[in-house]
gemmi code that builds the backbone of each chain (N, CA, C; Angstrom):
import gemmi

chains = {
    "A": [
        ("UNK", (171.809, -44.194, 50.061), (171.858, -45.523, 49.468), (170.596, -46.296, 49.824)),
        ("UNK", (169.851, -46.588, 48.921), (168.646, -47.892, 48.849), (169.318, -48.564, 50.150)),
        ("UNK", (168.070, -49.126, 50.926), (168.260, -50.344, 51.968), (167.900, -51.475, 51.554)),
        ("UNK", (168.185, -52.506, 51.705), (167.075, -53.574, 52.220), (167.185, -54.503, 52.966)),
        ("UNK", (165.913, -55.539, 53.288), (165.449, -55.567, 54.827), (165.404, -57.419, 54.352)),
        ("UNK", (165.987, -57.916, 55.245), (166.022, -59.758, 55.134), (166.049, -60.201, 56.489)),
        ("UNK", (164.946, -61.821, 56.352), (165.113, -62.036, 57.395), (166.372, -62.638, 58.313)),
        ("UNK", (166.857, -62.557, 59.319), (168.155, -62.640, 60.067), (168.837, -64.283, 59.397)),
        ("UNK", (167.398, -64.785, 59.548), (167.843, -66.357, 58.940), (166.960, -67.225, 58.522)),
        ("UNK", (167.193, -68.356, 57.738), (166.109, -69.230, 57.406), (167.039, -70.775, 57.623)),
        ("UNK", (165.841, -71.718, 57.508), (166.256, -72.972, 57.278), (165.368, -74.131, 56.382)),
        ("UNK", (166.255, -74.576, 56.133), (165.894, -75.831, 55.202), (166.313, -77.244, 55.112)),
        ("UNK", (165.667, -78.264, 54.583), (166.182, -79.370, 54.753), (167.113, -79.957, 53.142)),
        ("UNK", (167.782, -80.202, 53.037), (168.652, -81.106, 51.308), (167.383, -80.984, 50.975)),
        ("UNK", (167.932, -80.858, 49.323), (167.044, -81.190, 47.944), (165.874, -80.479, 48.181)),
        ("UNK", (165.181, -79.772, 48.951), (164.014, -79.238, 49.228), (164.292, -77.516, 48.404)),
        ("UNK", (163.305, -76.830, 48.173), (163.622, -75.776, 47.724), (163.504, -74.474, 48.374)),
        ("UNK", (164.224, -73.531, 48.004), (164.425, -72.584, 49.504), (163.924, -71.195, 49.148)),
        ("UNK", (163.126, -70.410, 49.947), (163.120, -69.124, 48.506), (163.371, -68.011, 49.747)),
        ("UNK", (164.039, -67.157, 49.746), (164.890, -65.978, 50.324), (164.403, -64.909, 50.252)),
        ("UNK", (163.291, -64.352, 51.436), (163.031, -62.875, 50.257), (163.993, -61.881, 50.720)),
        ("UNK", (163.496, -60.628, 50.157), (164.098, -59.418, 50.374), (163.187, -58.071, 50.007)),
        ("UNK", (163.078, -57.003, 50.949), (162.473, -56.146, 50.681), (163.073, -54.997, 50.530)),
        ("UNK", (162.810, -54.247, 49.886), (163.806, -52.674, 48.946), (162.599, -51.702, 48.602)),
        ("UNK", (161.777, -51.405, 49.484), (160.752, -50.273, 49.112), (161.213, -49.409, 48.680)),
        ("UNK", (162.275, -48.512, 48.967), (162.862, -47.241, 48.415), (163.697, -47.863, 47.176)),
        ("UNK", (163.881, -48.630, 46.489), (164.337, -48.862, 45.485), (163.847, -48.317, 44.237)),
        ("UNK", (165.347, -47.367, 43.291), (164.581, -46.217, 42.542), (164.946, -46.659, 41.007)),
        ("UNK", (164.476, -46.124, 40.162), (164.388, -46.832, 38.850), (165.596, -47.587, 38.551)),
        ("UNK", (166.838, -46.812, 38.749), (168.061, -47.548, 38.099), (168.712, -48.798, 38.708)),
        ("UNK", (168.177, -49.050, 39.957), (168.831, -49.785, 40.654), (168.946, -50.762, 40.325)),
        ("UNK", (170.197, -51.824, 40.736), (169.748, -53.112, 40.108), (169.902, -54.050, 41.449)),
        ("UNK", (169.233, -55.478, 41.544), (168.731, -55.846, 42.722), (170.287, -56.724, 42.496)),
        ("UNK", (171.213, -57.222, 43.263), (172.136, -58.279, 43.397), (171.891, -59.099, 44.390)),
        ("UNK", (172.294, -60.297, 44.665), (172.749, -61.520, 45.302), (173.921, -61.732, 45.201)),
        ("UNK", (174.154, -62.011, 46.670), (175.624, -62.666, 46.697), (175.629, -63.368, 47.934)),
        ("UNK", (176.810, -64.709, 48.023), (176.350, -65.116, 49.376), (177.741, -65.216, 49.782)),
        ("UNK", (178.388, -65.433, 51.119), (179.523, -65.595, 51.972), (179.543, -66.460, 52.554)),
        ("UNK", (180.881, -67.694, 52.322), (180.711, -68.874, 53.100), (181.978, -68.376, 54.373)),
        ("UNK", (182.166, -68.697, 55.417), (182.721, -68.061, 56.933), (184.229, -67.782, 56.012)),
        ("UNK", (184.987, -66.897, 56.307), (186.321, -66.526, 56.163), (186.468, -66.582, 54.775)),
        ("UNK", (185.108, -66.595, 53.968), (185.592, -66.172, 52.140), (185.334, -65.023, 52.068)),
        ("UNK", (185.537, -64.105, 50.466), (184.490, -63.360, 50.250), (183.369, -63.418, 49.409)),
        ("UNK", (182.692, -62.902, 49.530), (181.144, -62.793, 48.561), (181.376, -63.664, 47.552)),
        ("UNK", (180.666, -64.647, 46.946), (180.261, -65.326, 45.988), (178.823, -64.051, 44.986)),
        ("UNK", (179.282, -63.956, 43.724), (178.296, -63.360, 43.072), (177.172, -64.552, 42.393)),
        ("UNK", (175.541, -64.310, 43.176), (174.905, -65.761, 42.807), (173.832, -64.804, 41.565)),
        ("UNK", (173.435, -64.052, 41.842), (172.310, -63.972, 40.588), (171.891, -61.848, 40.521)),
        ("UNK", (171.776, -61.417, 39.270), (171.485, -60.279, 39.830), (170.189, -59.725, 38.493)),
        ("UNK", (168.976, -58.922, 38.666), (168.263, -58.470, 37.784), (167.924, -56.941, 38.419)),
        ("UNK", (166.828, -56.649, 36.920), (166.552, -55.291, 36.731), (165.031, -55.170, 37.311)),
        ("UNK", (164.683, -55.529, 35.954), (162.949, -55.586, 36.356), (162.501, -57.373, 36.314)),
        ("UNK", (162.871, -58.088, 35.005), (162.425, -59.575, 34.627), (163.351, -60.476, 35.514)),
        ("UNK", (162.493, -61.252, 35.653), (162.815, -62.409, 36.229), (163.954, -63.235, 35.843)),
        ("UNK", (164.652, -63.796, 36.478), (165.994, -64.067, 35.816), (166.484, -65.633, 36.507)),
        ("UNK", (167.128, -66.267, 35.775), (167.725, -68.020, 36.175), (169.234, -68.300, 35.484)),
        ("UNK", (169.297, -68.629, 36.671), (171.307, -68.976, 36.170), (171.412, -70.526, 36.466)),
        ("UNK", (172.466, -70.860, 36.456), (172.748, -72.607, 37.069), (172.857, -72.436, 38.708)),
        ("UNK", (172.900, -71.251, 39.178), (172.677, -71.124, 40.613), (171.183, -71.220, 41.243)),
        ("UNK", (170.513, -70.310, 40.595), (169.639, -69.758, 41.551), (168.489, -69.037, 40.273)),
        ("UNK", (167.294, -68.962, 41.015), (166.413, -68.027, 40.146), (166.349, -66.784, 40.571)),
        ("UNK", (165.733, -65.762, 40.425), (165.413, -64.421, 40.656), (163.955, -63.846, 40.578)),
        ("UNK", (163.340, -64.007, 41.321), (161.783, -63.816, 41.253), (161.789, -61.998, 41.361)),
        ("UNK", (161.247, -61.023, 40.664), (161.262, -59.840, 40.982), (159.970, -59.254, 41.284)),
        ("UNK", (159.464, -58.366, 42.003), (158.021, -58.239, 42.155), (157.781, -56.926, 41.185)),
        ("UNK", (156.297, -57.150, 40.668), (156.045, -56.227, 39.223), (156.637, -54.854, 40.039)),
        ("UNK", (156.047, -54.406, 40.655), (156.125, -52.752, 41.391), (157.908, -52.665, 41.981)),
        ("UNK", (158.695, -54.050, 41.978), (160.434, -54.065, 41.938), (160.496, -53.626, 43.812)),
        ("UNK", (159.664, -53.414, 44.398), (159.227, -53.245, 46.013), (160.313, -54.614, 46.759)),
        ("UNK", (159.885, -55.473, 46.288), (160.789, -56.830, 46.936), (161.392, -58.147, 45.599)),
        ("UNK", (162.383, -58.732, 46.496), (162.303, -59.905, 45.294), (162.472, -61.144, 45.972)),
        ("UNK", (163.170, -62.396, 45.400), (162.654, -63.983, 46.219), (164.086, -64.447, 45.396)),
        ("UNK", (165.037, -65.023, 46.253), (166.059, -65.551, 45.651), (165.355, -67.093, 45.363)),
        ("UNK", (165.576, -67.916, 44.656), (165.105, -69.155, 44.618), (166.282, -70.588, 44.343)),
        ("UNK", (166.435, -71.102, 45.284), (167.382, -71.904, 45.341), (166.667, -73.498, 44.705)),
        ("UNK", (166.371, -73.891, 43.826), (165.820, -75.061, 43.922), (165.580, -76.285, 44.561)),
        ("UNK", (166.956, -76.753, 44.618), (167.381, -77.927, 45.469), (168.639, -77.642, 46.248)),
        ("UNK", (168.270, -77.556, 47.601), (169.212, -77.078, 48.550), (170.124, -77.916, 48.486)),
        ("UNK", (171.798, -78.023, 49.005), (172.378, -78.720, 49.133), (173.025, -78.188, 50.492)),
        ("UNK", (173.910, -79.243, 51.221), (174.616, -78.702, 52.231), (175.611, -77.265, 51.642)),
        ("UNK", (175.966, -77.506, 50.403), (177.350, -76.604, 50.360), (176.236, -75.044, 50.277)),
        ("UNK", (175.133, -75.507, 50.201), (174.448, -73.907, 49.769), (174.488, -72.897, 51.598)),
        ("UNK", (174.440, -73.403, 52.358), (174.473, -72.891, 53.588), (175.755, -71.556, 53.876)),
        ("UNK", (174.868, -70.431, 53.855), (175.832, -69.269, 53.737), (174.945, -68.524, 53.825)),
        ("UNK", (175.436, -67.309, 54.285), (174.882, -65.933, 54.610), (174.565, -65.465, 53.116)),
        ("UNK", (173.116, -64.870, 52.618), (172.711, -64.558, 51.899), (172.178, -62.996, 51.661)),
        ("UNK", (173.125, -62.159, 50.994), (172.965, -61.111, 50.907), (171.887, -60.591, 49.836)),
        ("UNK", (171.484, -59.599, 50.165), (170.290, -58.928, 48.913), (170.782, -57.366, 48.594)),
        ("UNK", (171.446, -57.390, 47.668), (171.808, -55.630, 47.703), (171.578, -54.891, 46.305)),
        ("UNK", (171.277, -53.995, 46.508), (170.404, -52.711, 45.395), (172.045, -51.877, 45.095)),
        ("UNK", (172.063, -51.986, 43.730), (173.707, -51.531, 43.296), (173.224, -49.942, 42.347)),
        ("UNK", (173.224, -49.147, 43.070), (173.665, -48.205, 42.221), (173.872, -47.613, 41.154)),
        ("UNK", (173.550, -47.638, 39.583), (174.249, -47.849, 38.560), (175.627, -46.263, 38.281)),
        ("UNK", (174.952, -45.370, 38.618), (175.765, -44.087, 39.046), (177.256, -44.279, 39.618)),
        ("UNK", (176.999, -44.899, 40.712), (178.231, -45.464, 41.689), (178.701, -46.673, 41.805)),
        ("UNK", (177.785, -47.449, 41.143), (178.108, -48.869, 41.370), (178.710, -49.433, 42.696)),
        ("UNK", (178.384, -48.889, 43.581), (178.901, -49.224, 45.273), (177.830, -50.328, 45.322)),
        ("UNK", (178.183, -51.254, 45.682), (177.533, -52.331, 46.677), (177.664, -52.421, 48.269)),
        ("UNK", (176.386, -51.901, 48.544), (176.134, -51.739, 50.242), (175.446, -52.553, 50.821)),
        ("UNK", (175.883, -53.319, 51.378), (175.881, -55.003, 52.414), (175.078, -54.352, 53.259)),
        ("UNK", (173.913, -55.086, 53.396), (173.480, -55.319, 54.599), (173.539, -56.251, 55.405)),
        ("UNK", (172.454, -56.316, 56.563), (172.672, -58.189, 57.497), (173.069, -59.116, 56.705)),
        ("UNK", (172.003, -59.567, 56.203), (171.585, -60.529, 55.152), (171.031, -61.775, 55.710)),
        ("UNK", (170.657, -62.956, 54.909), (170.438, -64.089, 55.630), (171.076, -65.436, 55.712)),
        ("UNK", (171.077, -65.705, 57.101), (171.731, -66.741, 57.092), (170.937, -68.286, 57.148)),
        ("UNK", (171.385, -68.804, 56.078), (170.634, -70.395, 55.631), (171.378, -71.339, 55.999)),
        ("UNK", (170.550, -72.333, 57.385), (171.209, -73.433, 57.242), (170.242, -74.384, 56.826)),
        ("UNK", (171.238, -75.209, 56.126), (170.523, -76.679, 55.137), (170.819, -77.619, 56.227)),
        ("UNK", (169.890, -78.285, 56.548), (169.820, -79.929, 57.005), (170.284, -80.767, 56.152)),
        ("UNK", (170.650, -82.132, 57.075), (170.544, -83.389, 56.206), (169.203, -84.383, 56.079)),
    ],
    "B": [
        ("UNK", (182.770, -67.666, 36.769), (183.417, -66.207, 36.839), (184.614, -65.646, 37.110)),
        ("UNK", (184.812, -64.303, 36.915), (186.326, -63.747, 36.754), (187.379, -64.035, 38.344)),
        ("UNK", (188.026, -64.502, 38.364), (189.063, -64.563, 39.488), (189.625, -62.899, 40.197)),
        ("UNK", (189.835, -63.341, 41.167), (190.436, -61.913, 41.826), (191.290, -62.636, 42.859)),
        ("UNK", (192.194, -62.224, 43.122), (193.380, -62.873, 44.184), (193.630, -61.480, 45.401)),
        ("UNK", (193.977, -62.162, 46.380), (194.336, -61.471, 47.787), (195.703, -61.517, 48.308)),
        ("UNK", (196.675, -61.099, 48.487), (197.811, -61.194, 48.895), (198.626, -60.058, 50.932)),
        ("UNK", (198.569, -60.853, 51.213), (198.583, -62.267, 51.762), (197.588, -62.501, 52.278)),
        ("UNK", (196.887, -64.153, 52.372), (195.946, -64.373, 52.814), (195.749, -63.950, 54.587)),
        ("UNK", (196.667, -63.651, 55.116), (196.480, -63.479, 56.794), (197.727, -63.130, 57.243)),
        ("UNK", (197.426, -61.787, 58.090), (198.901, -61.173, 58.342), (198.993, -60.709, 59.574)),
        ("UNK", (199.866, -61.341, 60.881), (199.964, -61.091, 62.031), (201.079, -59.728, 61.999)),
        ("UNK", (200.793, -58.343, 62.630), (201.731, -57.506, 62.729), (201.711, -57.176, 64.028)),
        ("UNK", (202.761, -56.354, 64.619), (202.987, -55.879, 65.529), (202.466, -54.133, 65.916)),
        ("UNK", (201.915, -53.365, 67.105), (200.931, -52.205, 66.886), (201.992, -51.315, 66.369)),
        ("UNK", (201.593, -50.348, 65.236), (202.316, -49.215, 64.969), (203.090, -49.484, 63.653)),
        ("UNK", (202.991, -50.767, 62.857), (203.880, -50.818, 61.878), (202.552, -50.973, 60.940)),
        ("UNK", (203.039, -51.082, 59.490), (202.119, -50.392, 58.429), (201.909, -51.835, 57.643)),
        ("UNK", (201.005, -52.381, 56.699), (200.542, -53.777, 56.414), (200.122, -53.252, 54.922)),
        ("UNK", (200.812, -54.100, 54.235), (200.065, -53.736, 52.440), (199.552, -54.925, 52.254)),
        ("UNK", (198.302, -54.831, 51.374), (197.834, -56.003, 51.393), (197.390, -55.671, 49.512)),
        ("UNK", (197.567, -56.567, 49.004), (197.189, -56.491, 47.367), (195.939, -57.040, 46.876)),
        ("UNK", (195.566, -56.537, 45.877), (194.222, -57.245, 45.486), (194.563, -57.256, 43.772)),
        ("UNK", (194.802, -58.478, 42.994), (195.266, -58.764, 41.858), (193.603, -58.945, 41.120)),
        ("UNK", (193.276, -58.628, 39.640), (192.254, -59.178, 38.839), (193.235, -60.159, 37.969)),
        ("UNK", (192.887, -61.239, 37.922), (194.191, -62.608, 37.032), (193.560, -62.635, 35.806)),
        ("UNK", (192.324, -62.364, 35.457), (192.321, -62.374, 34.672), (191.360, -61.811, 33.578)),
        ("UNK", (191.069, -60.111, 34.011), (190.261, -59.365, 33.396), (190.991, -58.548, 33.988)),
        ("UNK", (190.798, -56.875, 33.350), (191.275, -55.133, 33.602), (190.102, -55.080, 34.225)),
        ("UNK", (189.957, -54.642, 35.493), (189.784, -54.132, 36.338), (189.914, -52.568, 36.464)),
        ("UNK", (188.841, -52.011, 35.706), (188.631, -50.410, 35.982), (188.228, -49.780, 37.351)),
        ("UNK", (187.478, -50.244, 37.843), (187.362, -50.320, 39.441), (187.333, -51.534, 40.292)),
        ("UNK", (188.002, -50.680, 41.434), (188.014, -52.128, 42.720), (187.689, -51.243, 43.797)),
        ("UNK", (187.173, -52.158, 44.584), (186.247, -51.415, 45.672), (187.326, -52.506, 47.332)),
        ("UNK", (187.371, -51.742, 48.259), (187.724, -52.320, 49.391), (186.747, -52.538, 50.172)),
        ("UNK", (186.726, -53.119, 50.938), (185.664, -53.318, 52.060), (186.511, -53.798, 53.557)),
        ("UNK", (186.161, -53.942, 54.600), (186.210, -54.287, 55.878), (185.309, -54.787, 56.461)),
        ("UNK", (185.334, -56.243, 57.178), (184.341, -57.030, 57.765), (184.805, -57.283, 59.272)),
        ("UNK", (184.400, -57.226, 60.416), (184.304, -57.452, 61.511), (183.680, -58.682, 61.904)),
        ("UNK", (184.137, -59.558, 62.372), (183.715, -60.764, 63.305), (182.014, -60.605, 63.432)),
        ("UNK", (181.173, -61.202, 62.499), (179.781, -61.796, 62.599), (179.356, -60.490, 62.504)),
        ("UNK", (179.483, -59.887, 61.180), (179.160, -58.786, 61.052), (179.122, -58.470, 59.074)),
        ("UNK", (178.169, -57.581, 58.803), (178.175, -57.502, 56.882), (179.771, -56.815, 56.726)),
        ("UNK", (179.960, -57.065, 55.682), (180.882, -55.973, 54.947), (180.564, -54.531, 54.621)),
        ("UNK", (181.512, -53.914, 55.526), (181.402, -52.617, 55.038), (182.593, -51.848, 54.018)),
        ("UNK", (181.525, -50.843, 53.141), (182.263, -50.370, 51.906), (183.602, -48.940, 52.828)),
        ("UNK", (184.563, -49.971, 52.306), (185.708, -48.483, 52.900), (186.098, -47.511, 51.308)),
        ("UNK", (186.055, -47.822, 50.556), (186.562, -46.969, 49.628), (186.728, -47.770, 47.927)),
        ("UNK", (186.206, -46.691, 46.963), (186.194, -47.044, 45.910), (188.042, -46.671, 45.229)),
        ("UNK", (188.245, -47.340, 44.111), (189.626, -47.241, 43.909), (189.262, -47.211, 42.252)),
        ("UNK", (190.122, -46.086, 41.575), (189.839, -46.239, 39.891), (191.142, -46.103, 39.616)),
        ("UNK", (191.268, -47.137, 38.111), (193.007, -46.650, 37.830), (193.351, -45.893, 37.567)),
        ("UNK", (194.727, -45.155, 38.304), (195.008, -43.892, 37.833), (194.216, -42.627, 38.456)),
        ("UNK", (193.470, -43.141, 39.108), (192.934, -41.740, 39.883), (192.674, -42.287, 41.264)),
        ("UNK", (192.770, -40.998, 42.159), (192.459, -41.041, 43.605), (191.528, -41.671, 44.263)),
        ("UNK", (191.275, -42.711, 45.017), (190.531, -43.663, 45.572), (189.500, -42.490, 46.560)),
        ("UNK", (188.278, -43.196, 46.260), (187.226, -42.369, 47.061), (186.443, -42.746, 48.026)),
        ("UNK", (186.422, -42.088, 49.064), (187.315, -42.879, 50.355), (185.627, -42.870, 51.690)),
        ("UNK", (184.546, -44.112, 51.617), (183.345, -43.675, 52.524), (183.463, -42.563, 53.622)),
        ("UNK", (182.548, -42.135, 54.320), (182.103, -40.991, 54.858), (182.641, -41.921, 56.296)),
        ("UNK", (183.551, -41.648, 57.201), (184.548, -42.227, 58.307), (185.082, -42.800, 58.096)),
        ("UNK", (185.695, -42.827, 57.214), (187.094, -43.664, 56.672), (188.091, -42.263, 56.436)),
        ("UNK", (189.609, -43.040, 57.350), (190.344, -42.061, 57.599), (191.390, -42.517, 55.736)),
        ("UNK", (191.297, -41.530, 55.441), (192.349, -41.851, 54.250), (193.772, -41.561, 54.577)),
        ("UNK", (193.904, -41.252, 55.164), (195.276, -41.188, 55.817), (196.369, -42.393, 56.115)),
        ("UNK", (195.086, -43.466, 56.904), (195.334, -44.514, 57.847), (195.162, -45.348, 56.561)),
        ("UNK", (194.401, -45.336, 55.497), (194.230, -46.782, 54.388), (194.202, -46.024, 53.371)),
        ("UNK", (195.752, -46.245, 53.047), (196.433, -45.800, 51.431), (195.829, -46.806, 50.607)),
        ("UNK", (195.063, -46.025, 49.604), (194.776, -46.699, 48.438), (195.830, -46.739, 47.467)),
        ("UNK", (196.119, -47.348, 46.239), (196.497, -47.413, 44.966), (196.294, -48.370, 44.045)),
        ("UNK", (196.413, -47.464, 42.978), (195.370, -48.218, 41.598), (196.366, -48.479, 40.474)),
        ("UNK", (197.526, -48.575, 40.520), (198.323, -48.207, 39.526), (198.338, -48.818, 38.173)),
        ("UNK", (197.575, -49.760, 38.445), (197.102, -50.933, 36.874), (196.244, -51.292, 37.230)),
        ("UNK", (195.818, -51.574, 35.717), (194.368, -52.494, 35.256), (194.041, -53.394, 36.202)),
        ("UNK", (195.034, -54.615, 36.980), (195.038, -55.291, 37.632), (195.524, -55.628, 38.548)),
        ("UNK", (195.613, -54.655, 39.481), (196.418, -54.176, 40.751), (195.628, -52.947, 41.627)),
        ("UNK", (195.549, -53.060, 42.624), (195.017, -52.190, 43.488), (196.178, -52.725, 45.183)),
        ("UNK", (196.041, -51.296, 45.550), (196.943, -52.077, 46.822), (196.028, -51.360, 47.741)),
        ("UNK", (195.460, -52.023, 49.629), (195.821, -51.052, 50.572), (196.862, -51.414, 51.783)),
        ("UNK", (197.141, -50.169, 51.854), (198.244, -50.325, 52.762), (197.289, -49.373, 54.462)),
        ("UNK", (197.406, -50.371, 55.712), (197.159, -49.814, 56.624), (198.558, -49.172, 57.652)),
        ("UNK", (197.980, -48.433, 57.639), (199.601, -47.442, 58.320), (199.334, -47.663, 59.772)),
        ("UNK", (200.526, -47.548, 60.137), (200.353, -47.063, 61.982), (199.288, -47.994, 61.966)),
        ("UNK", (198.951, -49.713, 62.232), (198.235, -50.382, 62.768), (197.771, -50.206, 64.435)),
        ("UNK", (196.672, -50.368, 64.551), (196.624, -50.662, 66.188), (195.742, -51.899, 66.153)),
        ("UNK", (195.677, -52.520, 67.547), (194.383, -53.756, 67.624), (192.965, -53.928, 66.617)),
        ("UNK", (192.607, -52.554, 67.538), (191.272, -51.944, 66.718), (190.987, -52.042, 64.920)),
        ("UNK", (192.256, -51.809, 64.371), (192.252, -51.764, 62.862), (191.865, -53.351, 62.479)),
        ("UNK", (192.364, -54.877, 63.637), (192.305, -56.271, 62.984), (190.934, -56.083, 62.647)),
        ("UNK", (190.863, -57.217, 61.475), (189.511, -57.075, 60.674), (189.787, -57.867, 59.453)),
        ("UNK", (188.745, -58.528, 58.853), (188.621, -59.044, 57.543), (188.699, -58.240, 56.211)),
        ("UNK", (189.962, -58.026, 55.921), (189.633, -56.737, 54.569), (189.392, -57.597, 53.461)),
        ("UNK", (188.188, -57.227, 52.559), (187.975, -57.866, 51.132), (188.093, -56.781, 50.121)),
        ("UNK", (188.515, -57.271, 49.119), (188.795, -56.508, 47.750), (187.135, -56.929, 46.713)),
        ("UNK", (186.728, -55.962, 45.952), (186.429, -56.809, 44.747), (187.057, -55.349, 43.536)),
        ("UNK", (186.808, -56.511, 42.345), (187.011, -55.701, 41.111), (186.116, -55.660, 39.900)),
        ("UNK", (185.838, -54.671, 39.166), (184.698, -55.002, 38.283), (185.461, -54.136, 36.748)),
        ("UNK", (185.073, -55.100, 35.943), (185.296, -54.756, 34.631), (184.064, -53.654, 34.167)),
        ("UNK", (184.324, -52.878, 33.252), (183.331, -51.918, 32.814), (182.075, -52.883, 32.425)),
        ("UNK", (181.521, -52.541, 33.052), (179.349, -52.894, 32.397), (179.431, -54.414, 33.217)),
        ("UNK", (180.086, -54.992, 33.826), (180.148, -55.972, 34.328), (179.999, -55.992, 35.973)),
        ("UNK", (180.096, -57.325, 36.385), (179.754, -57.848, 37.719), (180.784, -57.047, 38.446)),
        ("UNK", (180.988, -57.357, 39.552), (181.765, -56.961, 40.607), (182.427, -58.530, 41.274)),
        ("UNK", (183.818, -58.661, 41.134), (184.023, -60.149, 41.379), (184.732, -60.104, 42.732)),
        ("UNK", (185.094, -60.710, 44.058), (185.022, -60.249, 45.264), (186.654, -60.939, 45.145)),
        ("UNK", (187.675, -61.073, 46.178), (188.574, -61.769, 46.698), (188.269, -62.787, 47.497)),
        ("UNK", (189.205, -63.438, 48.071), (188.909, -64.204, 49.342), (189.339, -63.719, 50.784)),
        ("UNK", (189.634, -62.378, 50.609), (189.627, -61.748, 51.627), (191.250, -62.051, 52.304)),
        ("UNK", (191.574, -60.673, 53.526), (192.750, -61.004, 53.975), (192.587, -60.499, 55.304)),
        ("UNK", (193.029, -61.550, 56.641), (192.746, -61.368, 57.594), (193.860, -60.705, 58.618)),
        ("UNK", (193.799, -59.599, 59.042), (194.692, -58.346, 59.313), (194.254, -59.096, 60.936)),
        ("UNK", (195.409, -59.321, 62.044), (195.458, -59.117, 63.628), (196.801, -58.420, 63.751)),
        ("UNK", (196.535, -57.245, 64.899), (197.521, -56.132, 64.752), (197.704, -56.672, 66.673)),
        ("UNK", (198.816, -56.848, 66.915), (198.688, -57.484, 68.551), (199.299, -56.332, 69.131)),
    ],
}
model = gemmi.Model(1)
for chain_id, residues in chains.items():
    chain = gemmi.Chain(chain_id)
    for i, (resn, *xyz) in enumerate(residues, 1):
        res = gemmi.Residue()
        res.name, res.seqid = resn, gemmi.SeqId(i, " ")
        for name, pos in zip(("N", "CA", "C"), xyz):
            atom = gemmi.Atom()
            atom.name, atom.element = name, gemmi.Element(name[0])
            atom.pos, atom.b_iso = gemmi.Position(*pos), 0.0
            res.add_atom(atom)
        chain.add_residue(res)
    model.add_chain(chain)
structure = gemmi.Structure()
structure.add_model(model)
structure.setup_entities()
């Protein structure tokens, strides 16, 4: 299974904009990159997921790098409720297993 | 996005007795659902894929014995942990995914086996 590698944690202050990377060097043609984040005792929230192009939802953007090596979650305007462990995971299309790694954990200031 | 429900949200048992825990899709068929297990400040790990109507396929140390899968509808998946001990408490999450679609998660169900 594809890895990838995030930092343990980040921080930010409200309304400021936050960008998340993630790195997936062994990431192989079919894969597709997902986001998802976990607020304490939920499960996974599904926030944004692409292939190769760059992608924007009412959540979040998706920055992808040309060579698909890493990508940049992009949160625009942070809010308190955004503070949650932020996962980056490479899905399979064969198996469609989603394999969790650390991920990162964001806390937002006031 | 699509809903997925957990039943029961948190279940105190006693060691040695067996715990079913359900994972409903409310409101999409659900061709696969996947289980997972989370540990206290720790990722989710994948315990086993589940398809309807066929035998749940079960990660590489995962005892299938100990976590009965079943798929028996579109929108139903059950696991049942047998013979609990301490060791088994843990955060179990469900998700379910419609064909060509997302993967939509539960809210998880929190298993302490005393």
């Amino acid at each position: 299974d594809a890895k990838t590698t995030q930092p343990n944690s980040m921080e930010s202050n409200e309304e400021e904009p936050v960008h998340l990377p993630c790195n997936h060097s062994t990431i192989s043609g079919t894969d597709y990159i997902h986001w998802y984040r976990q607020l304490p005792s939920q499960g996974p929230e599904y926030v944004i997921h692409g292939l190769t192009s760059n992608v924007n939802n009412r959540m979040a953007s998706l920055a992808i790098a040309e060579d698909r090596k890493s990508s940049t979650l992009i949160l625009h305007r942070a809010t308190l409720r955004d503070a949650a462990v932020y996962y980056c995971i490479l899905r399979d299309v064969t198996t469609d297993k989603l394999i969790f790694g650390t991920g990162t954990r964001l806390q937002v200031f006031p | 996005g699509a809903v997925v429900s957990q039943h029961p949200s948190r279940v105190i048992c006693k060691s040695g007795t067996s715990v079913k825990i359900e994972c409903r899709s409310l409101d999409f068929q659900a061709t696969t659902m996947f289980w997972y297990r989370q540990f206290p400040k720790q990722s989710l790990m994948l315990m086993a894929t589940s398809n309807e109507g066929s035998k749940a396929t079960y990660e590489q140390g995962v005892e299938k014995d100990k976590f009965l899968i079943n798929h028996a509808s579109l929108t139903l998946s059950t696991l049942t942990v047998t013979s609990a001990h301490p060791e088994d408490s843990s955060f179990y999450i469900c998700s379910a995914r419609q064909f060509g679609n997302e993967q939509f998660f539960g809210p998880g169900t929190r298993l302490t086996v005393l």
